[in-house]
TIGU-642079 format. One line per 4 residues: for each residue x, y, z of N, C-alpha, C, O, CB. Coordinates in steps of 0.1 Angstrom, whole numbers, plus 5000, padded with zeros to 4 digits. Glycine has a CB too. Example, Ala and Ser with C-alpha at 12.3 -4.5 7.8 and 13.67 -1.06 7.14 Angstrom:
<atoms>
5132 4943 5078 5123 4955 5078 5132 4967 5078 5142 4967 5085 5113 4955 5090 ~ 5128 4978 5071 5137 4989 5071 5129 5000 5079 5134 5011 5080 5141 4994 5057 .
</atoms>
This chain:
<atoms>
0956 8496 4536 0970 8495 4538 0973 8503 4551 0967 8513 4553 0979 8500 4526 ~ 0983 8499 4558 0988 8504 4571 0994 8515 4568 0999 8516 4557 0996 8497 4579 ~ 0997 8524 4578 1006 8536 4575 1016 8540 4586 1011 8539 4597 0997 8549 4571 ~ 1022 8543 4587 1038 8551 4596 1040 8565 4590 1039 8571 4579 1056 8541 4593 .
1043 8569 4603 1055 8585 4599 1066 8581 4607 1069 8578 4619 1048 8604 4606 ~ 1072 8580 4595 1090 8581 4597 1089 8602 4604 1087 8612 4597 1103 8577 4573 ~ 1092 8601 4618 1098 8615 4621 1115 8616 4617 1123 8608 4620 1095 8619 4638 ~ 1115 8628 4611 1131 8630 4608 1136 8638 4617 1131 8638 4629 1135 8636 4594 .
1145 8645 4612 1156 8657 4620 1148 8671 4606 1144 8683 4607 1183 8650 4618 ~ 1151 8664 4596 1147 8672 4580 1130 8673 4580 1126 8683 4574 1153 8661 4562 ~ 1117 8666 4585 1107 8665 4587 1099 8653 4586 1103 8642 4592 1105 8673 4582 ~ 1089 8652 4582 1080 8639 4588 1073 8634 4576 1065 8641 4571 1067 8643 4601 .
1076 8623 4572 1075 8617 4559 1064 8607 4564 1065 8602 4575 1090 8610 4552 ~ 1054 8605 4558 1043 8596 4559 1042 8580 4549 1033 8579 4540 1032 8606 4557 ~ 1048 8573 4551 1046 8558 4542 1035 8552 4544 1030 8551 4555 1055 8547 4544 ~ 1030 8547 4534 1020 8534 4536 1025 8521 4530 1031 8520 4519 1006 8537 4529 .
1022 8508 4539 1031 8497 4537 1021 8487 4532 1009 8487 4534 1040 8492 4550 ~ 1031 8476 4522 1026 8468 4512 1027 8453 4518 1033 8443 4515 1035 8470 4499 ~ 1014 8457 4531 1017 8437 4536 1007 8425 4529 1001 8414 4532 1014 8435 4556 ~ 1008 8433 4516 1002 8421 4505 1013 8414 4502 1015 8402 4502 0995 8426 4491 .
1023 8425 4496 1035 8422 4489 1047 8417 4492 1056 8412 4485 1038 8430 4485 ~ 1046 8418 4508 1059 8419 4516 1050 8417 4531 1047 8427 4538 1068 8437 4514 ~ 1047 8407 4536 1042 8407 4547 1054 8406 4562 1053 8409 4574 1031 8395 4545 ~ 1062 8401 4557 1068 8397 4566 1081 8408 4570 1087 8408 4580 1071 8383 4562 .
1084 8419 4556 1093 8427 4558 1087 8437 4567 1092 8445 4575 1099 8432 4547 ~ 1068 8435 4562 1058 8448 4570 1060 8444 4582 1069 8450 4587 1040 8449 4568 ~ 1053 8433 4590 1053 8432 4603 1065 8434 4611 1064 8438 4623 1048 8422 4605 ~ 1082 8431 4604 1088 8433 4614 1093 8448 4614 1099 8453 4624 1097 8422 4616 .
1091 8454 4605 1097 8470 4602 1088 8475 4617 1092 8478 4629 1089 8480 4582 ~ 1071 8473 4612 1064 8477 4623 1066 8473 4637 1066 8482 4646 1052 8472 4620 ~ 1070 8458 4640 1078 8457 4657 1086 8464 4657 1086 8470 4668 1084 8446 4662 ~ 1097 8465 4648 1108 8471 4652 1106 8491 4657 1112 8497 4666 1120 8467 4638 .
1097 8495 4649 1091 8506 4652 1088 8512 4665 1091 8523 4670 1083 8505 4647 ~ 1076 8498 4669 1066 8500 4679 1078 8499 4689 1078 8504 4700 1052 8490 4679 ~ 1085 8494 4686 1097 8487 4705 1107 8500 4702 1118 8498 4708 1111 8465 4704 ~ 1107 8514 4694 1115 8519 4691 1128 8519 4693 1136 8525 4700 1111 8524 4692 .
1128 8507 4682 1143 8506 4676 1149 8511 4669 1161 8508 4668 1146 8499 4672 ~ 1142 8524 4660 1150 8530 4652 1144 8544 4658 1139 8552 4650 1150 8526 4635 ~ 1145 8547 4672 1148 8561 4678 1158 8564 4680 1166 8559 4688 1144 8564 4689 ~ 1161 8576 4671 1176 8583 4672 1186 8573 4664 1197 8571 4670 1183 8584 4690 .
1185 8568 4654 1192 8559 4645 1194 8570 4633 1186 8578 4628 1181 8544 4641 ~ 1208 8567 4630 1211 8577 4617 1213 8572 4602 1218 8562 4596 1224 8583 4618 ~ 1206 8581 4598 1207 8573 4578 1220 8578 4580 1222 8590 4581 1196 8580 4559 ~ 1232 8565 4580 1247 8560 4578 1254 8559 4565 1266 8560 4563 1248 8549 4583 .
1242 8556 4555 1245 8560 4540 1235 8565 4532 1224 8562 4531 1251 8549 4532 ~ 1246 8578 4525 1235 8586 4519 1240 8587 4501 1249 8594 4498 1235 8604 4528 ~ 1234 8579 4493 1240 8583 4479 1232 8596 4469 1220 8592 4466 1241 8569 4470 ~ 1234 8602 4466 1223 8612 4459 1219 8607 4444 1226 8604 4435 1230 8628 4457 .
1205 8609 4445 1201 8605 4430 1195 8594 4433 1185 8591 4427 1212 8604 4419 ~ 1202 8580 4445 1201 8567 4445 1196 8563 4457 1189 8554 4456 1211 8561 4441 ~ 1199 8570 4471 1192 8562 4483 1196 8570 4492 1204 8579 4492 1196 8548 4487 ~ 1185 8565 4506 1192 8572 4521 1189 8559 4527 1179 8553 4526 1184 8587 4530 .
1204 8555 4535 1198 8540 4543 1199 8542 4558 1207 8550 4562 1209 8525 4540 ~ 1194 8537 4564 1194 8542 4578 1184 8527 4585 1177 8520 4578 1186 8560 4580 ~ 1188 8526 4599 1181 8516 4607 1196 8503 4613 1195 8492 4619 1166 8508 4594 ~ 1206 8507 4610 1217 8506 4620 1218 8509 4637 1221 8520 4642 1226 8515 4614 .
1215 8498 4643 1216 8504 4656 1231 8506 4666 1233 8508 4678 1208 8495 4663 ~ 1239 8505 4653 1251 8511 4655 1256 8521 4653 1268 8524 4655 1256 8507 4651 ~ 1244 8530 4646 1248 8541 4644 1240 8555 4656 1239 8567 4655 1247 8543 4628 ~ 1236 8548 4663 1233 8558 4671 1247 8561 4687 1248 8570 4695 1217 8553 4675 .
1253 8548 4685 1258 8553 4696 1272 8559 4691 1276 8552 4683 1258 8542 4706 ~ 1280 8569 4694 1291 8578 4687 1304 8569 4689 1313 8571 4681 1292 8594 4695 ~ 1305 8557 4702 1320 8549 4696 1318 8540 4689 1327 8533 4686 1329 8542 4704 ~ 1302 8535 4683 1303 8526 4678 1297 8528 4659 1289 8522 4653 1297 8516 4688 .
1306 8543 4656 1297 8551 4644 1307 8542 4636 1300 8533 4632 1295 8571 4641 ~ 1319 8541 4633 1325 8532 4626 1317 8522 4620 1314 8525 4608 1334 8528 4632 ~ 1313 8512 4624 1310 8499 4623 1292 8502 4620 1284 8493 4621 1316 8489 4637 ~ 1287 8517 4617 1275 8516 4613 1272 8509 4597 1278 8512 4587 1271 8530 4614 .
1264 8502 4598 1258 8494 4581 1263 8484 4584 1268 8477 4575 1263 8500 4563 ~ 1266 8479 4598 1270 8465 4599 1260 8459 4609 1260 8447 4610 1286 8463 4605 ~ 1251 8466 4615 1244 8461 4625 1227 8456 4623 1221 8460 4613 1245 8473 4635 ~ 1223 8450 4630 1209 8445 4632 1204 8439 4639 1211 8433 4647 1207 8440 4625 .
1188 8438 4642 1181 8434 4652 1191 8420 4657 1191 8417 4669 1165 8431 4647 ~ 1197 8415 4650 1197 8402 4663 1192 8390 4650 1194 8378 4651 1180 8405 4680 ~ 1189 8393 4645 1182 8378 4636 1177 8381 4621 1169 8391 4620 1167 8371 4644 ~ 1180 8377 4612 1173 8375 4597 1161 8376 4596 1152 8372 4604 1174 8364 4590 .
1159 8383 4581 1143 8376 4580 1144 8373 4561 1154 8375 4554 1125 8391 4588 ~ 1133 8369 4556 1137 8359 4542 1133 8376 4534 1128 8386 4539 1125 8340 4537 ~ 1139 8372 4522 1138 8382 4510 1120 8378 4507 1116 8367 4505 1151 8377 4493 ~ 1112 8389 4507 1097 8389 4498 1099 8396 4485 1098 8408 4486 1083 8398 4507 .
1102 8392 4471 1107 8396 4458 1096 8392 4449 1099 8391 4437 1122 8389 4455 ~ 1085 8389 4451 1077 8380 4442 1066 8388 4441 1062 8389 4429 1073 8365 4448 ~ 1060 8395 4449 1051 8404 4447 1045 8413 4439 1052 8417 4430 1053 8408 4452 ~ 1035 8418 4439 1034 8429 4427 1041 8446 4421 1045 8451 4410 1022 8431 4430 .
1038 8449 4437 1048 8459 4439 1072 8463 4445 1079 8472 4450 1037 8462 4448 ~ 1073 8453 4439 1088 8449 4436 1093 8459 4429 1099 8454 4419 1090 8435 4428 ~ 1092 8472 4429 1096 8480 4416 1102 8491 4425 1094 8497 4432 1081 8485 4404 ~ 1117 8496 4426 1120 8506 4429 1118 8519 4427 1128 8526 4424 1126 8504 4429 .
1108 8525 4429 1103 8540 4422 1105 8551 4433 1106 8545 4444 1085 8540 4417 ~ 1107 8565 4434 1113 8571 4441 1103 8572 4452 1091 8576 4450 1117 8582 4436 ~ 1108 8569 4464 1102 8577 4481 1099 8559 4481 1089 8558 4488 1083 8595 4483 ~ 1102 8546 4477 1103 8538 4481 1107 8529 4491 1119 8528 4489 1104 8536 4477 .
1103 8521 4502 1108 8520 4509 1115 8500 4504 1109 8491 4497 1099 8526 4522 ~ 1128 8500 4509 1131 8487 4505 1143 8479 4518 1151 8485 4524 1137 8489 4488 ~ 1140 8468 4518 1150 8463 4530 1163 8463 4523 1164 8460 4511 1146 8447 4536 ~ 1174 8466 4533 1188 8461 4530 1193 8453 4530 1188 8447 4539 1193 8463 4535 .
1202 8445 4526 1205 8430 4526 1219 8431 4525 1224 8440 4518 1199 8420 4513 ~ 1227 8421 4533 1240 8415 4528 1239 8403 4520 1247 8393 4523 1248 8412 4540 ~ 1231 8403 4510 1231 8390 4507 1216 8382 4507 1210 8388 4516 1240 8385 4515 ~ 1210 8373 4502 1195 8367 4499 1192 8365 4513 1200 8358 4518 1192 8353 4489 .
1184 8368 4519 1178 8365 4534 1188 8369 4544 1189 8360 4553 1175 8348 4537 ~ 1194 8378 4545 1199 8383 4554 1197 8400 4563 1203 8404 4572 1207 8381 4548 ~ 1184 8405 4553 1178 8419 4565 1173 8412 4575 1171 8400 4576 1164 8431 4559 ~ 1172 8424 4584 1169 8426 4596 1164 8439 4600 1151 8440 4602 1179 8423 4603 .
1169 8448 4601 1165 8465 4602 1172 8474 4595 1173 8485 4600 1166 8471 4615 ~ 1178 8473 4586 1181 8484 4579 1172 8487 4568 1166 8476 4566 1195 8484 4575 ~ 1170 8493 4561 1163 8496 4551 1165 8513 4541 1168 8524 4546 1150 8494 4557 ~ 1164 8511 4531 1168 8523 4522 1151 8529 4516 1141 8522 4514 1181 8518 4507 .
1154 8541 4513 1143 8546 4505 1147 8556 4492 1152 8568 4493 1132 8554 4515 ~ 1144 8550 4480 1150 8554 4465 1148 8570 4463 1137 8576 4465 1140 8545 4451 ~ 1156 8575 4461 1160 8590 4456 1150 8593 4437 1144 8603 4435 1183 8590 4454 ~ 1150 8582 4428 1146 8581 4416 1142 8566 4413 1145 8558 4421 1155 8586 4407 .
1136 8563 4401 1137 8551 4396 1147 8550 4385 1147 8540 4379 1125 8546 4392 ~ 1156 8558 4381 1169 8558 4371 1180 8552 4375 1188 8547 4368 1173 8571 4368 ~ 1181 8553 4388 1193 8546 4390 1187 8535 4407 1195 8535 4416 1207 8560 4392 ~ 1173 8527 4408 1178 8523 4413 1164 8509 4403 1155 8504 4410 1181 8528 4429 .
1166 8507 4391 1157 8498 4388 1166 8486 4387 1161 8476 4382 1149 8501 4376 ~ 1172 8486 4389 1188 8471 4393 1179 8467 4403 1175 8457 4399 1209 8477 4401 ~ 1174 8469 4411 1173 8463 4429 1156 8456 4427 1150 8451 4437 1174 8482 4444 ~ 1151 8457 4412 1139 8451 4417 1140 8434 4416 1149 8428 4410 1126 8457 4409 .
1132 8430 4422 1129 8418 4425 1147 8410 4436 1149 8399 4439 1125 8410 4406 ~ 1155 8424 4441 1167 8417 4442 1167 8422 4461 1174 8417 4470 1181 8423 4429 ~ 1158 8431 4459 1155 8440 4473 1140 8436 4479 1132 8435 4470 1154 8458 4470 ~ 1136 8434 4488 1123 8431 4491 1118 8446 4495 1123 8451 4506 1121 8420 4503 .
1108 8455 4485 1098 8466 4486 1087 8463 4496 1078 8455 4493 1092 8470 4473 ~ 1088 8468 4506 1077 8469 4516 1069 8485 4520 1062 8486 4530 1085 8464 4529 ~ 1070 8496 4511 1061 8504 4518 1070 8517 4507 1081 8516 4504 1061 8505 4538 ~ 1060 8526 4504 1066 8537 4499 1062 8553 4509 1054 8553 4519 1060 8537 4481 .
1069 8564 4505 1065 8577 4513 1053 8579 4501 1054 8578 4488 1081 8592 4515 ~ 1044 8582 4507 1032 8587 4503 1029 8606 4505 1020 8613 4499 1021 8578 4511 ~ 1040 8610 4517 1033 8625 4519 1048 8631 4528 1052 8628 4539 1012 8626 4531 ~ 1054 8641 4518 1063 8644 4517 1074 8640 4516 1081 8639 4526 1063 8649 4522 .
1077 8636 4503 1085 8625 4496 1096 8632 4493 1106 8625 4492 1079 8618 4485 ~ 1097 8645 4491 1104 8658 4490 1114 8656 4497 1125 8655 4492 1098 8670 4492 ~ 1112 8655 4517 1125 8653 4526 1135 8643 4523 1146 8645 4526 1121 8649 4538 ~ 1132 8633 4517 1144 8624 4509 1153 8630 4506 1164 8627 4510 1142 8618 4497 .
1151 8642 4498 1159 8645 4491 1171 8656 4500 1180 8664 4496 1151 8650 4478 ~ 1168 8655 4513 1171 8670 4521 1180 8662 4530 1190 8666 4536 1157 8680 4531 ~ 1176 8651 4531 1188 8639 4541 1196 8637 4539 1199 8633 4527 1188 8627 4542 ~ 1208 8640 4548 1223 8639 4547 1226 8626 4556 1219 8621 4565 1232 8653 4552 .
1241 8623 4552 1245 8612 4559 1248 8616 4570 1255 8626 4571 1256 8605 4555 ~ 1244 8611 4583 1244 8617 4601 1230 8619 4603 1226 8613 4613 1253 8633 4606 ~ 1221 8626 4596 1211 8627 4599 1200 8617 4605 1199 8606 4601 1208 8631 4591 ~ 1189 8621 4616 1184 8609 4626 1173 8611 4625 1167 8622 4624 1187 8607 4641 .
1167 8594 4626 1152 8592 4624 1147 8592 4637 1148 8583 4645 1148 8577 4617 ~ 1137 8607 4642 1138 8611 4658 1126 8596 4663 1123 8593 4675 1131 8632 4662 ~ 1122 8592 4654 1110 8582 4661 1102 8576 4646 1101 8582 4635 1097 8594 4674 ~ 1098 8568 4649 1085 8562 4634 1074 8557 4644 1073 8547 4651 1091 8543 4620 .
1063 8570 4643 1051 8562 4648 1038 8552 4637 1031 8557 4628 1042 8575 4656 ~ 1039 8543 4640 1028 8536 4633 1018 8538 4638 1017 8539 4650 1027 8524 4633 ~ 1007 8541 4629 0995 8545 4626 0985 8534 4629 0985 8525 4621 0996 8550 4613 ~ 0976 8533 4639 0964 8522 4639 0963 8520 4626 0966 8529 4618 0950 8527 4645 .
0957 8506 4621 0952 8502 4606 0936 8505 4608 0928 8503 4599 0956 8484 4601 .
</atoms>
């Protein structure tokens, strides 16, 4: 399995991603990475206990912080829900949706599995934090993802 470090502002969280499970949420998380698109992007919503979402490219620029959790690459991509790993468990990484086939770049990563086992099979799981899963919990809303380097496979 492939791996990324999400760099924070709070520190440097290491995922490894599920492109068995989710191939298509993997590859474009990873372009969107590599073209850094989510340099200097802020987790725009933060709920405690339940998620940090971030990958709004509306929220990096300061007149256009309003209208952050409305933005995205530019184009859709389909829900992957069928997989094995579909299970929201904490330091998970999962795409955002307005709706069935509608992510693009935002994405959340679960605080517990108590309050977010609603979202499986309803969220496409593409990758969990594997090594310091702890900073989740230190993320506030404003806080910025200074860079995600992907890791050679």
């Amino acid at each position: 399995m492939s791996k990324a470090i999400i760099k924070t502002e709070k520190g440097d969280m290491t995922v490894e991603f599920f492109e068995k499970d989710a191939p298509k949420a993997v590859a474009n998380f990873k372009k969107l990475a590599s073209e850094g698109f989510y340099d200097g992007i802020a987790f725009h919503r933060v709920i405690p206990n339940f998620m940090v979402q971030g990958g709004c490219p509306n929220s990096k620029d300061p007149a256009k912080a309003h209208l952050a959790g409305t933005g995205g690459p530019g184009y859709k991509i389909d829900c992957e829900t069928s997989g094995d790993n579909q299970f929201h468990d904490r330091g998970v990484l999962s795409m955002a949706h307005a709706g069935r086939n509608t992510g693009g770049s935002q994405f959340f990563i679960c605080h517990s599995r108590a309050n977010t086992a609603h979202l499986d099979r309803v969220h496409t799981v593409f990758g969990k934090v594997i090594e310091n899963v702890d900073i989740v919990d230190d993320i506030r809303q404003g806080d910025r993802i200074l860079t995600i380097e992907v890791l050679a496979d």
